[in-house]
C-alpha positions as CSV (number, residue, x, y, z in Angstrom):
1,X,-10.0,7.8,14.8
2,X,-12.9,5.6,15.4
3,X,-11.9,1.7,15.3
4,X,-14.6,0.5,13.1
5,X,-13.8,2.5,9.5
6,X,-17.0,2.3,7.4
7,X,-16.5,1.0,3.8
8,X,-18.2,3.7,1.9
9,X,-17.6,2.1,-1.2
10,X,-21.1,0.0,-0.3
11,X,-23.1,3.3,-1.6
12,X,-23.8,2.8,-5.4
13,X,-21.5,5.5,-7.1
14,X,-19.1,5.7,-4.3
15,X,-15.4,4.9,-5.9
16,X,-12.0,5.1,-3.9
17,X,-11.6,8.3,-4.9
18,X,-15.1,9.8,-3.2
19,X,-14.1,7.4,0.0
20,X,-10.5,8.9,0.3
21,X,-11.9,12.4,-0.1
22,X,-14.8,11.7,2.7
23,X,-11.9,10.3,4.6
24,X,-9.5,13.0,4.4
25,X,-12.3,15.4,6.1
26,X,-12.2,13.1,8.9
27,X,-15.2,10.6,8.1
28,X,-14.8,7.5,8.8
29,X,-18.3,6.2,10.0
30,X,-21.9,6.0,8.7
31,X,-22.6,7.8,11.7
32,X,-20.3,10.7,10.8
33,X,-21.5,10.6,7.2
34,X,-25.2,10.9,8.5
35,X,-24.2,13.7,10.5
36,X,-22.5,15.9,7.9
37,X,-25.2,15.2,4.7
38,X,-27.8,16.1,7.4
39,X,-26.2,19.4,8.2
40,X,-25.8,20.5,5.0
41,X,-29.4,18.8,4.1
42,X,-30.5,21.8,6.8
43,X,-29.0,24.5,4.9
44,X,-31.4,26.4,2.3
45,X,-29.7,27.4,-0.3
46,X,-27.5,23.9,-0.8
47,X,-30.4,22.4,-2.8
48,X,-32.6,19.5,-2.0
49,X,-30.5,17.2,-3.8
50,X,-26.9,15.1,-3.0
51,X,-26.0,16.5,-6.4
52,X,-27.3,19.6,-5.8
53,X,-25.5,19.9,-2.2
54,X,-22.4,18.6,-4.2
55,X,-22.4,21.5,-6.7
56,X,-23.3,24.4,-3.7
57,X,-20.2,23.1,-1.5
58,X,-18.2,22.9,-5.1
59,X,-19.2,26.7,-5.5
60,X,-18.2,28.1,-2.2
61,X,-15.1,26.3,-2.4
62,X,-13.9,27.9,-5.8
63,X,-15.2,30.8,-4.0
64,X,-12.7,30.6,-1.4
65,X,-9.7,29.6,-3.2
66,X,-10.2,32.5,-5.7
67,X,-9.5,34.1,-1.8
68,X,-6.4,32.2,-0.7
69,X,-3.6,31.1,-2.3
70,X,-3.9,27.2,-2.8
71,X,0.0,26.9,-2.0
72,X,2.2,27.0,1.0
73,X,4.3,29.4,1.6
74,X,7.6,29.5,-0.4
75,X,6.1,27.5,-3.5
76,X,5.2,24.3,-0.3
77,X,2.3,22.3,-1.5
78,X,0.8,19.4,0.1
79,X,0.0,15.7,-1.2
80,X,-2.6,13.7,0.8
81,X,-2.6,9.9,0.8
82,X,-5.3,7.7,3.0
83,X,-4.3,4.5,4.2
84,X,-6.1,1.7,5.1
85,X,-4.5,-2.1,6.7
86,X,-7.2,-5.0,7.3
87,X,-6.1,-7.2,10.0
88,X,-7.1,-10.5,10.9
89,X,-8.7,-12.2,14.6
90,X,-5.0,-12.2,15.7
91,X,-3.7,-9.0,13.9
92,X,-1.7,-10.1,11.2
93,X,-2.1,-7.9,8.4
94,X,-4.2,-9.3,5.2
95,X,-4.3,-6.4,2.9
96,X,-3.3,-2.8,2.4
97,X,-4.4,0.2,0.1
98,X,-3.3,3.6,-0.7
99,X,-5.5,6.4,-2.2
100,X,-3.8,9.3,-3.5
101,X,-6.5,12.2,-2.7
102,X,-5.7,14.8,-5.3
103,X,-5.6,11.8,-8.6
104,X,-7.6,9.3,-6.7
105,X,-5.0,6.8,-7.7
106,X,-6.2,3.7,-6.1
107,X,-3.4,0.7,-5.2
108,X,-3.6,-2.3,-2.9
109,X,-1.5,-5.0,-1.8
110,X,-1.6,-8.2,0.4
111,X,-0.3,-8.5,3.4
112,X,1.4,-5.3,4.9
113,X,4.2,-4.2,2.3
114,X,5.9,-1.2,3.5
115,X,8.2,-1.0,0.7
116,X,5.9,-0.8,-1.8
117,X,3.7,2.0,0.0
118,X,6.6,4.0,0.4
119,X,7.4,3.5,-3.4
120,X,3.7,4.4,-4.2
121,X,3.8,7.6,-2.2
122,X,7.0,9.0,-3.8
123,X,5.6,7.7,-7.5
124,X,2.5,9.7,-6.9
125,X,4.3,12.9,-5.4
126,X,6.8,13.2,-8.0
127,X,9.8,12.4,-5.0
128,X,11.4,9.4,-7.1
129,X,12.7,11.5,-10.1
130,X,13.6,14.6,-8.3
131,X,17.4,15.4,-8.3
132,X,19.0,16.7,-5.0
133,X,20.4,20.3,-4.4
134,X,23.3,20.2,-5.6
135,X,23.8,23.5,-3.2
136,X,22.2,21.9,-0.3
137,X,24.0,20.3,2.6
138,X,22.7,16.6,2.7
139,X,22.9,16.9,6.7
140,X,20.2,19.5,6.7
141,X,17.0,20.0,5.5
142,X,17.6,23.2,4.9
143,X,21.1,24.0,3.1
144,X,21.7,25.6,6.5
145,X,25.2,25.0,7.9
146,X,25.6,22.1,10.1
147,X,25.8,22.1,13.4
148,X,27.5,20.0,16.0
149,X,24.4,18.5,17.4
150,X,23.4,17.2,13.6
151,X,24.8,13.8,12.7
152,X,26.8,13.5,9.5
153,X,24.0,11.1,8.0
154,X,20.7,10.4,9.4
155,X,21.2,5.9,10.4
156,X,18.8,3.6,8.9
157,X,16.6,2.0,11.0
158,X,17.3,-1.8,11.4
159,X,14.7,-4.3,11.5
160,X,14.6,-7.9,12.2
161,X,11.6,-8.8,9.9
162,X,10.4,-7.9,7.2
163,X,7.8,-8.7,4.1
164,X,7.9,-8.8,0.5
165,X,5.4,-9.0,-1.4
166,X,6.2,-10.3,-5.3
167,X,4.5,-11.4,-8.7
168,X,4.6,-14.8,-9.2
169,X,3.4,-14.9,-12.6
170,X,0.7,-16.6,-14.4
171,X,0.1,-20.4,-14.4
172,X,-2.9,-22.5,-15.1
173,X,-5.5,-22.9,-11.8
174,X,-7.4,-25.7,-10.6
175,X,-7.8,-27.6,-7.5
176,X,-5.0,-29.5,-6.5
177,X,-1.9,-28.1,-8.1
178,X,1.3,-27.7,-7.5
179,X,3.8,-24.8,-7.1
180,X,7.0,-24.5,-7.0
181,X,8.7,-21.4,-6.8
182,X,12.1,-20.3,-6.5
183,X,13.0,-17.0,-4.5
184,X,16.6,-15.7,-5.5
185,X,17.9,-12.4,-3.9
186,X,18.6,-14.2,-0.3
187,X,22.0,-13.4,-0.1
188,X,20.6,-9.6,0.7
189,X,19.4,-10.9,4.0
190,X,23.5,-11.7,4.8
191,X,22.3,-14.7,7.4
192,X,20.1,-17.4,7.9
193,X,16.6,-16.7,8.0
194,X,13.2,-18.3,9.0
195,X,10.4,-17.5,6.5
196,X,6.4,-17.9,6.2
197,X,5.2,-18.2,2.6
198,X,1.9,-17.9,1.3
199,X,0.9,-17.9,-2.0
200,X,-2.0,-16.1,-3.4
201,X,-3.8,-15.9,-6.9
202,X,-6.6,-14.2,-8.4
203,X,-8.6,-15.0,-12.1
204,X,-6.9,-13.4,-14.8
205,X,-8.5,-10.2,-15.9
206,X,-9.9,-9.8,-11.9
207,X,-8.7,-6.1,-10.9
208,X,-10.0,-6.0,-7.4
209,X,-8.1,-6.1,-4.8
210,X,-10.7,-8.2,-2.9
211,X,-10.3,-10.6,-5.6
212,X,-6.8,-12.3,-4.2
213,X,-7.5,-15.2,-2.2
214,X,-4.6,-17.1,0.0
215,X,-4.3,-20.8,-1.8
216,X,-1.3,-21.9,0.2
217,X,1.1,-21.6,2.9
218,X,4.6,-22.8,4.3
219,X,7.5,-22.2,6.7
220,X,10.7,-22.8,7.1
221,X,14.6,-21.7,7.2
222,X,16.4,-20.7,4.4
223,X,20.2,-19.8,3.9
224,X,21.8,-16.7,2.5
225,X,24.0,-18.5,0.3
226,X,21.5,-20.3,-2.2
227,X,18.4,-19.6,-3.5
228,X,15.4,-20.8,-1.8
229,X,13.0,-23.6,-3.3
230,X,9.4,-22.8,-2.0
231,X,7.0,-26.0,-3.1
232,X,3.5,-25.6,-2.4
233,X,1.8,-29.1,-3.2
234,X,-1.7,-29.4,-3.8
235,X,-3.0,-25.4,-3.7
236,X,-6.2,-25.0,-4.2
237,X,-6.0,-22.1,-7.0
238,X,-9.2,-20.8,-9.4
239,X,-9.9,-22.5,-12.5
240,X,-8.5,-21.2,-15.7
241,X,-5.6,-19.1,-16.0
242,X,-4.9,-17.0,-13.3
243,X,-2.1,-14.6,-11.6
244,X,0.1,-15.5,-8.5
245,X,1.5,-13.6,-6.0
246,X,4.2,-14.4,-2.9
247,X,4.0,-12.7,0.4
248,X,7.2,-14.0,1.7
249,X,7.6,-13.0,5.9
250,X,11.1,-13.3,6.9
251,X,12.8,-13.2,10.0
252,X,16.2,-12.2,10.3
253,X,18.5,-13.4,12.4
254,X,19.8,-10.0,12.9
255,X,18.8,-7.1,12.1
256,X,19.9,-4.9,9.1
257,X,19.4,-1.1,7.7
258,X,18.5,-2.4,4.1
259,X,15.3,-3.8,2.5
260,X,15.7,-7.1,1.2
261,X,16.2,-7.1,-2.4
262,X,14.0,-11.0,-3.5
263,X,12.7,-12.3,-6.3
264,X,10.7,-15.0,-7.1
265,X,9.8,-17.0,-10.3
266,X,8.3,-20.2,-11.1
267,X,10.6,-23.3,-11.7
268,X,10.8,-24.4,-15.0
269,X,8.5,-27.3,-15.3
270,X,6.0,-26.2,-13.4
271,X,2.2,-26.9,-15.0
C-alpha cells in the first residue's frame, strides 16, 4: 500500500462511504484514481460522463452477479471494513476511523482505541448478539474433534499498555478552565500504573471527527486501589457548551489478558 493515502473526501460529493468503496478496490492515491477514471474514460460504450461511467460499471456488475452466486460457499459471506490511523511527527496515533463498506457506516475516534474498533466491527457484522453452537466444540472452529496438538482454550494476549478512550460529558467552554475529572475502574489494572491524559472537546452539535481538538494534557502514577483524580487547570476549550472526551494511555506494570474496564466522569463542582 502506498504510504501517502489520498483523502478523497476533498472531491465535492465524495462521502466516506464512496472513499471506502474506492479504497476497498485498492485506491488509495490521486494517482491511482487518475488511472482508473481514465481507463474507463477510454472505453465507448461507458458514456462520456462520471455518472454515466457510474451507471455502465453499475450495469455489468448486476450483470455478473445475476452469474455468480454473491455468497461463499456453505451460506460464508464476507463483511469489509477500511481502516484508517493518522499519526503524528513521532508516530503517536491522533485519530482512527472505521468504514463499514457494505452500509457505509462511518465511526472515528481519537487516539488509537483498539477496543472500541473491535466492538464496531462485531456491531456492524452482527458477531456481538450471535449465540455459540451449542453442538460445537469451543476448541475448534469447526465442531471437529479435538486433537492433541489443539490447546483447551486459545490464551489471551497480554499487554503492558493500553488506551481508553471515554466521554467525558458536557461542560461549559472557554479559555482558561478547569477540569477535574475522576477515572474509577482502576482496580482492573490489579497494580500501579503510570498514565498520560489528554483531554479533548469539540462544540456541541460538531459531528466531525476532525472537529475534536486536544485542550489539555497530564501524566502521572496512579494506584489500583482508589480512583484516580485527573485535574486539568487552565484548558483552553471552545466557547459555549461543548462535549469532552479522555484518552487515558496507561502503562502497566505488568502485563495482563484483560482490557481495562475505566470510567471517567466529571467531579461534582466542576463549572
Amino acid at each position: 500500500m502506498p504510504s501517502s493515502i489520498a483523502s478523497f473526501r476533498d472531491l465535492k460529493g465524495v462521502g466516506p462511504a464512496t472513499e471506502a468503496r474506492l479504497h476497498d478496490a485498492g485506491i488509495y492515491t490521486w494517482d491511482a484514481l487518475a488511472t482508473a477514471a481514465s481507463a474507463l474514460a477510454a472505453v465507448r460504450d461507458c458514456g462520456t460522463t462520471p455518472r454515466e461511467v457510474a451507471d455502465a460499471v453499475a450495469a455489468r456488475g448486476a450483470e455478473a452477479d445475476d452469474r455468480m452466486s454473491p455468497h461463499l460457499s456453505d451460506g460464508e459471506h464476507v463483511e469489509a471494513f477500511v481502516v484508517r490511523l493518522a499519526l503524528d511527527a513521532d508516530h503517536e496515533p491522533r485519530r482512527c476511523t472505521a468504514t463499514h463498506v457494505r452500509t457505509s457506516t462511518d465511526q472515528g475516534w481519537p487516539g488509537w482505541a483498539p477496543t472500541q474498533l473491535v466492538r464496531f466491527i462485531e456491531e456492524q457484522s452482527d458477531l456481538s448478539g450471535r449465540a455459540p453452537d451449542p453442538d460445537a466444540d469451543p476448541r475448534t472452529s469447526h465442531g471437529d474433534p479435538p486433537s492433541a496438538d489443539v490447546p483447551s482454550a486459545d490464551p489471551p494476549r497480554p499487554t503492558g499498555r493500553q488506551v481508553v478512550v471515554l466521554d467525558a460529558g458536557l461542560t461549559i467552554g472557554g479559555p482558561g478552565k478547569d477540569v477535574v475529572l475522576m477515572l474509577t475502574g482502576t482496580d482492573t489494572a490489579g497494580d500501579d500504573f503510570r498514565y498520560q491524559a489528554t483531554l479533548l472537546a469539540r462544540p456541541l452539535g460538531a459531528a466531525d471527527e476532525e472537529s475534536w481538538s486536544v485542550v489539555a494534557r497530564r501524566a502521572g502514577k496512579g494506584a489500583s486501589d482508589d480512583d484516580l483524580a485527573l485535574s486539568f487547570a487552565g484548558a483552553e476549550l471552545p466557547r459555549g457548551l461543548c462535549r469532552l472526551r479522555l484518552r487515558a494511555d496507561i502503562e502497566l506494570s505488568m502485563p495482563i489478558g484483560r482490557s481495562l474496564e475505566l470510567a471517567v466522569a466529571q467531579r461534582p463542582g466542576t463549572p
